[in-house]
LOTOR-225058 format. One record per residue: residue number from 1; residue in three letters; x negated, y, z of N, C-alpha, C in turn. Coordinates in steps of 0.2 Angstrom, whole numbers, always signed. Atoms other than C-alpha are relative to their C-alpha. Example, Ala and Ser with C-alpha at 12.3 -4.5 7.8 and 13.67 -1.06 7.14 Angstrom:
<k = 1	r = ala	n_xx = -4	n_yy = -6	n_zz = +0	ca_xx = -62	ca_yy = -22	ca_zz = +39	c_xx = -4	c_yy = +6	c_zz = +0> .
<k = 2	r = ser	n_xx = +4	n_yy = -6	n_zz = -1	ca_xx = -68	ca_yy = -5	ca_zz = +36	c_xx = +4	c_yy = +5	c_zz = +3> .
This chain:
<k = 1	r = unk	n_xx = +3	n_yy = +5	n_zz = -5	ca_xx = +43	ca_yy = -16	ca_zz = +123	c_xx = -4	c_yy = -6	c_zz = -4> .
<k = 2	r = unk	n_xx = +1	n_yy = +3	n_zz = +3	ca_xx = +40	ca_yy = -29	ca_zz = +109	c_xx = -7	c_yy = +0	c_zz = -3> .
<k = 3	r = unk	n_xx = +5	n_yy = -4	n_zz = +3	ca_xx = +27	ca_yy = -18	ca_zz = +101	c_xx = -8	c_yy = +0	c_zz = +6> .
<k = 4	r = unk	n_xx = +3	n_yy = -1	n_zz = -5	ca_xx = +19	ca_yy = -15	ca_zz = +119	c_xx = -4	c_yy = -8	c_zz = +1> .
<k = 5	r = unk	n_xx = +3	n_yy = +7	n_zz = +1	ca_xx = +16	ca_yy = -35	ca_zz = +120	c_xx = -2	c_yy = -2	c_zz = -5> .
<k = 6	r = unk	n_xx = +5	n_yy = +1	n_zz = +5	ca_xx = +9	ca_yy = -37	ca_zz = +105	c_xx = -6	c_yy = +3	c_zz = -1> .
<k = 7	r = unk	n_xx = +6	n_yy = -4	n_zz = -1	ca_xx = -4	ca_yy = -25	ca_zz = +106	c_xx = -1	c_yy = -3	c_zz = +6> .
<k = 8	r = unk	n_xx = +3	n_yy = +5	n_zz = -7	ca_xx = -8	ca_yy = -33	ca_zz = +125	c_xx = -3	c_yy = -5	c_zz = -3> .
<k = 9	r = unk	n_xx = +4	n_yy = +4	n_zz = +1	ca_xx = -10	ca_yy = -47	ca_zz = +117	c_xx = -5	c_yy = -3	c_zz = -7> .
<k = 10	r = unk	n_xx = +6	n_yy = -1	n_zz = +5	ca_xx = -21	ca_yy = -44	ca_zz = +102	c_xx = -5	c_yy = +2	c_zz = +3> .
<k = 11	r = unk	n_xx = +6	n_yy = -1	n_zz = -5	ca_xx = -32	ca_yy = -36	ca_zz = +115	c_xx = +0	c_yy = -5	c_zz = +4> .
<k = 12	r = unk	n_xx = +2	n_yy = +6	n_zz = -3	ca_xx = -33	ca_yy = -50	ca_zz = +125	c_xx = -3	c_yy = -7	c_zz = -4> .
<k = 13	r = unk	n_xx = +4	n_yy = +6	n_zz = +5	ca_xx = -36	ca_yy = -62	ca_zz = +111	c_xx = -7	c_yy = +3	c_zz = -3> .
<k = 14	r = unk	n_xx = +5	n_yy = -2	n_zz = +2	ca_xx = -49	ca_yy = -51	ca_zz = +104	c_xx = -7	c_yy = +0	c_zz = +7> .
<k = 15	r = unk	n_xx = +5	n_yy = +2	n_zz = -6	ca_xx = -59	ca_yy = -49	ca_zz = +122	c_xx = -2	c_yy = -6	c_zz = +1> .
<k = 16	r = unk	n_xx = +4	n_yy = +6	n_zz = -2	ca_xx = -58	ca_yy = -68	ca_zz = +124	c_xx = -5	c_yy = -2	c_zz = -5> .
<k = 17	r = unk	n_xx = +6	n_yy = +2	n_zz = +6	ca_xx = -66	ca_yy = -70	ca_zz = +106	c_xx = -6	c_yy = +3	c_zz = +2> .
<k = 18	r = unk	n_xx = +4	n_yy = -2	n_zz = -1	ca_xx = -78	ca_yy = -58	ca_zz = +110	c_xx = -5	c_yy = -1	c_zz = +8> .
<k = 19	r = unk	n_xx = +6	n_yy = +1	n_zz = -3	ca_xx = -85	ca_yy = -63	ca_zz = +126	c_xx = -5	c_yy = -6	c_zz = +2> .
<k = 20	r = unk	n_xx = +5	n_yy = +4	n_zz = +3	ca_xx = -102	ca_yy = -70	ca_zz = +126	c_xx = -1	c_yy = -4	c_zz = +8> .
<k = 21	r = unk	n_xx = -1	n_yy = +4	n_zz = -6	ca_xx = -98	ca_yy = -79	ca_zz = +145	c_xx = +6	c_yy = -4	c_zz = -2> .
<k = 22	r = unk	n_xx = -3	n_yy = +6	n_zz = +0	ca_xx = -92	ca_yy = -93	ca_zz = +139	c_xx = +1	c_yy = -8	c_zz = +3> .
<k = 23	r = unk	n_xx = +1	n_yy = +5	n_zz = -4	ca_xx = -92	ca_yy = -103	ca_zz = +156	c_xx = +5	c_yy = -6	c_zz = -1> .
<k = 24	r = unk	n_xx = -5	n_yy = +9	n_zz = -3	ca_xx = -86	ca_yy = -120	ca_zz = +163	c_xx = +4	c_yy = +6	c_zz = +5> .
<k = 25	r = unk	n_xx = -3	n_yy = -6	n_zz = -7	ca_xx = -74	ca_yy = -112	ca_zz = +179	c_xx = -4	c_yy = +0	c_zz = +5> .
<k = 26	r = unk	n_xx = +4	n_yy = -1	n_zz = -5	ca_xx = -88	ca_yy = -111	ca_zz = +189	c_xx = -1	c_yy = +8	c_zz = +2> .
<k = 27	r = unk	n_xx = -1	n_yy = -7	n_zz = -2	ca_xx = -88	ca_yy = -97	ca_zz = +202	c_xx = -7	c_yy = +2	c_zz = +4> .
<k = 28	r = unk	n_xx = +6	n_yy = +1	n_zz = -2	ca_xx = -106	ca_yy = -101	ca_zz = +208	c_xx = -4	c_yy = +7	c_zz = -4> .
<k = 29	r = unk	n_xx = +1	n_yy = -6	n_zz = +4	ca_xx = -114	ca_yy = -85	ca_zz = +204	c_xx = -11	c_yy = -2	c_zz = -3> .
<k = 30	r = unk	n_xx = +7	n_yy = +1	n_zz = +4	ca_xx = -133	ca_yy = -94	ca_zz = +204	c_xx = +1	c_yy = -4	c_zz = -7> .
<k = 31	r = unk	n_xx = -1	n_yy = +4	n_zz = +8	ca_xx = -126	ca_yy = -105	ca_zz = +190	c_xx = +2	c_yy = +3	c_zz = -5> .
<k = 32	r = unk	n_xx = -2	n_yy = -7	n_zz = +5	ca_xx = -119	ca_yy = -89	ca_zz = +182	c_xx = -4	c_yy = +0	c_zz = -2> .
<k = 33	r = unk	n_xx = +7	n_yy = -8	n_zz = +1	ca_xx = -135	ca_yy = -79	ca_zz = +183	c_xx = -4	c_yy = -8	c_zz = -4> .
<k = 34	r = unk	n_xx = +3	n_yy = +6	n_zz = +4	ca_xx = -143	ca_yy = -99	ca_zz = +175	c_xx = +0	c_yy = +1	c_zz = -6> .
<k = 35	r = unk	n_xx = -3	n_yy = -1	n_zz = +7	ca_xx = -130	ca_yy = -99	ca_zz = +160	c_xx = -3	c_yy = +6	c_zz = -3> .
<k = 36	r = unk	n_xx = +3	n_yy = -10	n_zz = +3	ca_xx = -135	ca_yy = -79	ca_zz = +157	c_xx = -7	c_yy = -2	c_zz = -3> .
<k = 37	r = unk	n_xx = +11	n_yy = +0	n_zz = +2	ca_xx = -155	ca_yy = -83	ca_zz = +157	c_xx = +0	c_yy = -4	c_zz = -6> .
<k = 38	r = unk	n_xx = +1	n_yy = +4	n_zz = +4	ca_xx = -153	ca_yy = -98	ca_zz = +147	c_xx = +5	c_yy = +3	c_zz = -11> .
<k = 39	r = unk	n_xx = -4	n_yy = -4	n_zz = +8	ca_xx = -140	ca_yy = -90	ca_zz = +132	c_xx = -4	c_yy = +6	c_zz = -1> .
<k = 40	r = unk	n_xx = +5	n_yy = -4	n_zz = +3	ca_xx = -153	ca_yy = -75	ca_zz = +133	c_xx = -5	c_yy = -4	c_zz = -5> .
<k = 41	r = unk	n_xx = +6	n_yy = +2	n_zz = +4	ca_xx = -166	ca_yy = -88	ca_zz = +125	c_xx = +3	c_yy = -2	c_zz = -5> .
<k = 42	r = unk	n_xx = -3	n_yy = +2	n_zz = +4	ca_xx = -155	ca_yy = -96	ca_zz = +114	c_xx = +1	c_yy = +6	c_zz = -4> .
<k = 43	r = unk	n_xx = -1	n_yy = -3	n_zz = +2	ca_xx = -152	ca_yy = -81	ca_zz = +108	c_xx = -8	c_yy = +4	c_zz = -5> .
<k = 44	r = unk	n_xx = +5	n_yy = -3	n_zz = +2	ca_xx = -169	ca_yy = -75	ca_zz = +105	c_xx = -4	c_yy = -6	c_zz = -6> .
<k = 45	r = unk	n_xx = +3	n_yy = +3	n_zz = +4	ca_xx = -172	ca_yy = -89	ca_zz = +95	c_xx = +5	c_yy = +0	c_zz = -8> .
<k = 46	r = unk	n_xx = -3	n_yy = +2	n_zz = +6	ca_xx = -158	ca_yy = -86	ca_zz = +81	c_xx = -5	c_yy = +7	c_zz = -5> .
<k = 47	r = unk	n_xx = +1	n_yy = -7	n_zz = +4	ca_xx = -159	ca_yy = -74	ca_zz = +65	c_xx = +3	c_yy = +6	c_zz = +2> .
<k = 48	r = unk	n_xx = -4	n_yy = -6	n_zz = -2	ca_xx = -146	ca_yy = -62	ca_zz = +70	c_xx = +4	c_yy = +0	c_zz = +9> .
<k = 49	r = unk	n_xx = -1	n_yy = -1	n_zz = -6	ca_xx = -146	ca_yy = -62	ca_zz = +90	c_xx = +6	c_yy = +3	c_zz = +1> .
<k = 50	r = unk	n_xx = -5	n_yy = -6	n_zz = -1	ca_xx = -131	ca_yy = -48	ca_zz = +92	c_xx = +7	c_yy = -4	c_zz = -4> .
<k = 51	r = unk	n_xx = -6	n_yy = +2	n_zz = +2	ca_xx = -119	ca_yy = -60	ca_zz = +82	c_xx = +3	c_yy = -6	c_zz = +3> .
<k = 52	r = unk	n_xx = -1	n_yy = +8	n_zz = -2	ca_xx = -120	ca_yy = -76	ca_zz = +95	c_xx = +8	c_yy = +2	c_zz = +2> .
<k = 53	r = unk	n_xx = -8	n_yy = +4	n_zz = -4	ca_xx = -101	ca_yy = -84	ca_zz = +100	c_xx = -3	c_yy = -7	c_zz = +3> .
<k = 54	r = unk	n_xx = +1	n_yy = +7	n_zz = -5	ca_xx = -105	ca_yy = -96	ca_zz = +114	c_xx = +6	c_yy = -3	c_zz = +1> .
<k = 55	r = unk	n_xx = -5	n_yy = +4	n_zz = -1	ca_xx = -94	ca_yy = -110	ca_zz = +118	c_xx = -2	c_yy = -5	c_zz = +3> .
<k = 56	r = unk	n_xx = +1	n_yy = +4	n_zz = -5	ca_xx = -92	ca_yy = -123	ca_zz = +130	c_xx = -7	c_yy = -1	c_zz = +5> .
<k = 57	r = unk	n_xx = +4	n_yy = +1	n_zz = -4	ca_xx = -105	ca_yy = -117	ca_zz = +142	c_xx = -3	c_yy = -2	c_zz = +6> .
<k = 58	r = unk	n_xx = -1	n_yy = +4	n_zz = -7	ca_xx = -109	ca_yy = -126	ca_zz = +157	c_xx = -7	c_yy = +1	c_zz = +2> .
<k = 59	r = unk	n_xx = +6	n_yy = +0	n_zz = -4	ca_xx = -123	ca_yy = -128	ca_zz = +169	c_xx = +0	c_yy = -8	c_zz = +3> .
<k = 60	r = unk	n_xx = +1	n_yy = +9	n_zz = -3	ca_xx = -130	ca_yy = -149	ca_zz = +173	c_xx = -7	c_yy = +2	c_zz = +2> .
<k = 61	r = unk	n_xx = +7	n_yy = +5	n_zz = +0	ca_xx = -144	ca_yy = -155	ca_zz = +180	c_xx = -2	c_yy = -7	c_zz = -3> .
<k = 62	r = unk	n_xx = +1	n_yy = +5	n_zz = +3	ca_xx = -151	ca_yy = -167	ca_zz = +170	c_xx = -7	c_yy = -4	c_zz = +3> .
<k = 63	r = unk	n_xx = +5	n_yy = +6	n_zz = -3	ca_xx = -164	ca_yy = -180	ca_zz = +170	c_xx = -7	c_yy = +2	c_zz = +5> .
<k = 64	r = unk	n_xx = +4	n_yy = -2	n_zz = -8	ca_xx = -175	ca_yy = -178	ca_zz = +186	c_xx = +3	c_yy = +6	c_zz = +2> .
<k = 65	r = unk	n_xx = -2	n_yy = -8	n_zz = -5	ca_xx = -164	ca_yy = -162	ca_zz = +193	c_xx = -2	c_yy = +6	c_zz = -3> .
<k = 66	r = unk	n_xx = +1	n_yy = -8	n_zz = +2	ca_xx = -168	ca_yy = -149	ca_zz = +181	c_xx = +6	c_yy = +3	c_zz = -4> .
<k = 67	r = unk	n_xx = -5	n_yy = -4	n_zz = -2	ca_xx = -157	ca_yy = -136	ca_zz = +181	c_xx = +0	c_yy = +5	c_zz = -9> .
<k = 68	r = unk	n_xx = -2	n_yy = -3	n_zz = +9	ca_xx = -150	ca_yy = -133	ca_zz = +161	c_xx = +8	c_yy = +4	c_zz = -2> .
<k = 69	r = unk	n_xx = -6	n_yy = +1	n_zz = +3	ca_xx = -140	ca_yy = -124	ca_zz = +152	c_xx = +1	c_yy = -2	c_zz = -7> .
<k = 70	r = unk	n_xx = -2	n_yy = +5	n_zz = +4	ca_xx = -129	ca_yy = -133	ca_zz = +141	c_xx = +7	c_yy = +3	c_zz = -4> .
<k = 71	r = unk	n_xx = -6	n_yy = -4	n_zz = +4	ca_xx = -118	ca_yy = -127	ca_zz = +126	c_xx = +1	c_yy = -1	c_zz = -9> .
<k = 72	r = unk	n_xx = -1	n_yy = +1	n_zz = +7	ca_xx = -113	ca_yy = -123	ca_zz = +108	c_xx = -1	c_yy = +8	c_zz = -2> .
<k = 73	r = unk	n_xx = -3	n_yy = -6	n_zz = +3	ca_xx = -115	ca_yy = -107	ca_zz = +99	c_xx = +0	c_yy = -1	c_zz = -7> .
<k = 74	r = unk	n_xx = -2	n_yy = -2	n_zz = +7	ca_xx = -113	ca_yy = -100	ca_zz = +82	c_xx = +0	c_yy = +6	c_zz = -3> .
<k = 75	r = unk	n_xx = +6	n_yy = -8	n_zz = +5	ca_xx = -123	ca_yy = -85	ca_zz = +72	c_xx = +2	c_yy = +1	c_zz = -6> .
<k = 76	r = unk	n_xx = +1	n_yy = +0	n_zz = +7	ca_xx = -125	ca_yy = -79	ca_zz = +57	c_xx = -6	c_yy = -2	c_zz = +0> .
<k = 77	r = unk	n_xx = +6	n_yy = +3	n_zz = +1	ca_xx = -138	ca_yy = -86	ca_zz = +48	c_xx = -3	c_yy = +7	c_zz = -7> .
<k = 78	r = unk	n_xx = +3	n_yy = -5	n_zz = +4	ca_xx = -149	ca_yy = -76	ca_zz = +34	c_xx = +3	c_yy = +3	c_zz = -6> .
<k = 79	r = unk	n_xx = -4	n_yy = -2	n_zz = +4	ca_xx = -136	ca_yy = -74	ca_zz = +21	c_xx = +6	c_yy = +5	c_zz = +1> .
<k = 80	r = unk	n_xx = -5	n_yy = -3	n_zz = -2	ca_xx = -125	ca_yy = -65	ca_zz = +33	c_xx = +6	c_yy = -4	c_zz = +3> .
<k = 81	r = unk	n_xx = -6	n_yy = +3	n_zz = +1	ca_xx = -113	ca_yy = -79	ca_zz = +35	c_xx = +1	c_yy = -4	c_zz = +8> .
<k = 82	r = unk	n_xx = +1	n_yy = +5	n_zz = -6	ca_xx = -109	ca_yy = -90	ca_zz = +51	c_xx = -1	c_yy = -7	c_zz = -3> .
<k = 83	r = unk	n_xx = +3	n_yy = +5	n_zz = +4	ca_xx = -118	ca_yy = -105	ca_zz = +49	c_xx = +7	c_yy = -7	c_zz = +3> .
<k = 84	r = unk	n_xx = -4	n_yy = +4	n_zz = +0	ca_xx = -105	ca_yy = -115	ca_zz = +59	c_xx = -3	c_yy = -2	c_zz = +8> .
<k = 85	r = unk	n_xx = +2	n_yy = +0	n_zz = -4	ca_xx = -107	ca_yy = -120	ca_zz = +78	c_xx = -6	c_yy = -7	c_zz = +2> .
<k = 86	r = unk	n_xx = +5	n_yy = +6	n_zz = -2	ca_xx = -122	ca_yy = -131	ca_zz = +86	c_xx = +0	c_yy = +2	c_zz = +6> .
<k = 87	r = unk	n_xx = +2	n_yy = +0	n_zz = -6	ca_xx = -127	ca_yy = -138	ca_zz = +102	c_xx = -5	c_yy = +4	c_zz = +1> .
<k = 88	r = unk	n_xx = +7	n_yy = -4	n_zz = -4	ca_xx = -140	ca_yy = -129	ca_zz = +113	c_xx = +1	c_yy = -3	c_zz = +6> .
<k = 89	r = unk	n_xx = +2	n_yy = +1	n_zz = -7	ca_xx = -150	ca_yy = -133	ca_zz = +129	c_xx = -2	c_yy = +5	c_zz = +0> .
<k = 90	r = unk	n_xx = +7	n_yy = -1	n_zz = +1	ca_xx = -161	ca_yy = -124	ca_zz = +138	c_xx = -2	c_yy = +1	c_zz = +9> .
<k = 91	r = unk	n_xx = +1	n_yy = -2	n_zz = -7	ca_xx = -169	ca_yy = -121	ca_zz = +154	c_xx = -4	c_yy = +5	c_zz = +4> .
<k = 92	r = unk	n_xx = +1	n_yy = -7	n_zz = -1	ca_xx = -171	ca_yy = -103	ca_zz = +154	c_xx = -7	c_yy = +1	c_zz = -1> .
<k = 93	r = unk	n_xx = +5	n_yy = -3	n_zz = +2	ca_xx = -189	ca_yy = -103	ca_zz = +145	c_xx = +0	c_yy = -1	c_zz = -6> .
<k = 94	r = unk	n_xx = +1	n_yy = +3	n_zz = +9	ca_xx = -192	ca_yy = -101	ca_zz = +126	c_xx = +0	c_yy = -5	c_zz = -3> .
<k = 95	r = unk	n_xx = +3	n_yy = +6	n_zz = +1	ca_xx = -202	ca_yy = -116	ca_zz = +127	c_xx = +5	c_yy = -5	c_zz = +0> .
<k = 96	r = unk	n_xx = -5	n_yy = +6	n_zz = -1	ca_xx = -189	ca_yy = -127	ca_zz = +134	c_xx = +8	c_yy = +2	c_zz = -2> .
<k = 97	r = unk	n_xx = -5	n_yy = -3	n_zz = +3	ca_xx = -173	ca_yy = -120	ca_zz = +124	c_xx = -1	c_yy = -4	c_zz = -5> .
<k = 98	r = unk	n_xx = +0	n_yy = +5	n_zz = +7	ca_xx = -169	ca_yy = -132	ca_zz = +110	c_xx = +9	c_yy = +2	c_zz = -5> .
<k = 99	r = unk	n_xx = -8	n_yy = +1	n_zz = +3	ca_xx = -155	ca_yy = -128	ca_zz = +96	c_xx = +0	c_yy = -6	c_zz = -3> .
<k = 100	r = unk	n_xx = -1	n_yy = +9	n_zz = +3	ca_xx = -148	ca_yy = -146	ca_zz = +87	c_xx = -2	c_yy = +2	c_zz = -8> .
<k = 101	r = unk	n_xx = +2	n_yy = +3	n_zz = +8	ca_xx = -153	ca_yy = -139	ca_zz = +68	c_xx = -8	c_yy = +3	c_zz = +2> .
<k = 102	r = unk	n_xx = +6	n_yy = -1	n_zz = +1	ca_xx = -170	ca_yy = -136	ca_zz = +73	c_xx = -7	c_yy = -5	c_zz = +6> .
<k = 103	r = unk	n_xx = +3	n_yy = +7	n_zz = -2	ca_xx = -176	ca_yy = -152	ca_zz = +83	c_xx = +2	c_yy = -6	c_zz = -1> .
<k = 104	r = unk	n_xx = -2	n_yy = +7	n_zz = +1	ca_xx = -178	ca_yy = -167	ca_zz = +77	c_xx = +0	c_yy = -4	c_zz = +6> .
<k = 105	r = unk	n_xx = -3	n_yy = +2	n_zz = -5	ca_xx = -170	ca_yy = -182	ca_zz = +89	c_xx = +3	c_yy = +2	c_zz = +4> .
<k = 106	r = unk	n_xx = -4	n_yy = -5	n_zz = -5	ca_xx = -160	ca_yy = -168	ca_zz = +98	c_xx = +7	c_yy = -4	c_zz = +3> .
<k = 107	r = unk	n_xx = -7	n_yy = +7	n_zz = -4	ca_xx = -143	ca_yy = -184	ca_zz = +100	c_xx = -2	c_yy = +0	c_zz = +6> .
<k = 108	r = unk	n_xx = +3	n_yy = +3	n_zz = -7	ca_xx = -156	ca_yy = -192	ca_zz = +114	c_xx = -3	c_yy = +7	c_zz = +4> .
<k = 109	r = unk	n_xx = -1	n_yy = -5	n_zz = -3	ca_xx = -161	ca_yy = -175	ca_zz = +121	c_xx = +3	c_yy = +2	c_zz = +3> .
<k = 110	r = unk	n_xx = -8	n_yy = -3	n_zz = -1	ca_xx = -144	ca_yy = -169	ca_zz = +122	c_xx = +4	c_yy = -5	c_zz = +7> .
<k = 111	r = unk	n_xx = -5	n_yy = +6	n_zz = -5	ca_xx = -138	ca_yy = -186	ca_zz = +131	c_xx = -6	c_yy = +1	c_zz = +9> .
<k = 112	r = unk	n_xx = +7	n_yy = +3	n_zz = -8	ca_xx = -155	ca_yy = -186	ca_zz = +144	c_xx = +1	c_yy = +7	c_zz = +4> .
<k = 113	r = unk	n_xx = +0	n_yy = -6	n_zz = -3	ca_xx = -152	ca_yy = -167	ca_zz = +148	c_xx = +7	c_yy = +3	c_zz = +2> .
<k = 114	r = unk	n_xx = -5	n_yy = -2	n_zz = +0	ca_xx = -134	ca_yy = -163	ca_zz = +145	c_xx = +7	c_yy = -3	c_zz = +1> .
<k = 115	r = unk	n_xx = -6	n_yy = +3	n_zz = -2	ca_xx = -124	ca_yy = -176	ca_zz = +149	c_xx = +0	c_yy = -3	c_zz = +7> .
């Protein structure tokens, strides 16, 4: 029986590390399908796409009612390694997707959009 719970719960630990929905508790399915779009860009903007861990995901409207997603992830970078986690916006276009090590002023950004 001992055995059987610990296996359970290595698989559940491992599932949760591995899933890339890493919401707020929100049950809103259009703020789901938002976080989804916007973590697709993020995504396309790293070196190694396939290795993102999202964290602290969430959905704000920020400065005038635009509708962002708002987070943290953490990739490998070019040497194979995890570079370490960083913010991200975005608002589901390439264009308007920002990670914090690739825009300068990204603090005030982050505060106009994300908080």
């Amino acid at each position: 029986m001992k055995k059987i719970i610990f296996v359970i719960s290595i698989m559940l630990s491992v599932a949760a590390m591995a899933n890339p929905n890493a919401y707020d508790k929100t049950t809103d399915h259009k703020k789901i399908g938002w976080m989804d779009k916007g973590m697709e860009q993020v995504k396309a903007k790293l070196k190694d796409p396939e290795s993102a861990q999202f964290s602290g995901v969430y959905f704000h409207r920020g400065a005038d009612g635009v509708p962002m997603t708002c987070g943290k992830v953490n990739a490998k970078n070019s040497f194979g390694g995890y570079s370490g986690s960083e913010r991200f916006f975005s608002a589901g276009k390439p264009h308007l997707t920002f990670l914090e090590s690739q825009v300068d002023g990204f603090p005030g950004l982050w505060s106009k959009f994300c908080q």
